[in-house]
N, C-alpha and C positions, 0 to 999 in steps of 0.2 A: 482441577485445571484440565481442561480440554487437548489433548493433542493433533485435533483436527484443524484444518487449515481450509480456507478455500483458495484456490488457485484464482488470480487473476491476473492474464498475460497482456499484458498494452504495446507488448515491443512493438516499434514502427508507428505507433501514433504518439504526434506532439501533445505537449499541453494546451490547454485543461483535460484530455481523454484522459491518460492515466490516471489521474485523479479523481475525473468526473464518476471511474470505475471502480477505483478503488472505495467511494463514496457511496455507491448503490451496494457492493459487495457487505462492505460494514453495515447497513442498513439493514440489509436479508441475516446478518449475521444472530447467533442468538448473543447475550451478554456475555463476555469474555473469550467472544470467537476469535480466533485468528484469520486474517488474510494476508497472501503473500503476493506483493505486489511483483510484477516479471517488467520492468519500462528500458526503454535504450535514449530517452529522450535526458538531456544533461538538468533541463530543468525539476525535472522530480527530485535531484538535489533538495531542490528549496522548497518546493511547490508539498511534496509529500511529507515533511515533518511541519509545516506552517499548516496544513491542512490538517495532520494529524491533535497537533495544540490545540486547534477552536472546534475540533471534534470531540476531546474531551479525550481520542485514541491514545494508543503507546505506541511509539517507534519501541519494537523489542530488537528489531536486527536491522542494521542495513550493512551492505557489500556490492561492491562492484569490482566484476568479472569481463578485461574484455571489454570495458563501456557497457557493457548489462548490467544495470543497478537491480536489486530485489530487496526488497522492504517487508518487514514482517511486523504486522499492526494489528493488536489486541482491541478490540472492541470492551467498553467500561461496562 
């Protein structure tokens, strides 16, 4: 298992960006990558584990800091 991560910071952009970002990040990922999502948008709530499901991805971590949510998502 990888303990690499790629950073990806969307604070200050609405939905769909963090997502749409989170999206291409996974995509460049190799298989079992991690990405850490960085969003301040309330909807990544919903938006980033409903994406993560029909990506087939892991929610490994989510926490919010402050209203900064950061999502940690394994690539299959």
């Amino acid at each position: 298992m990888s303990s690499e991560e790629t950073l990806v910071d969307a604070r200050g952009h609405r939905c769909p960006v963090p997502t749409l970002r989170l999206r291409r990040a996974l995509e460049a990922a190799p298989a079992g990558g991690r990405v850490r999502l960085l969003a301040d948008d309330p909807l990544a709530r919903i938006d980033v584990p409903h994406f993560a499901a029909q990506a087939g991805a892991t929610v490994l971590e989510q926490a919010e800091t402050d209203g900064d949510l950061s999502f940690l998502v394994a690539k299959p």
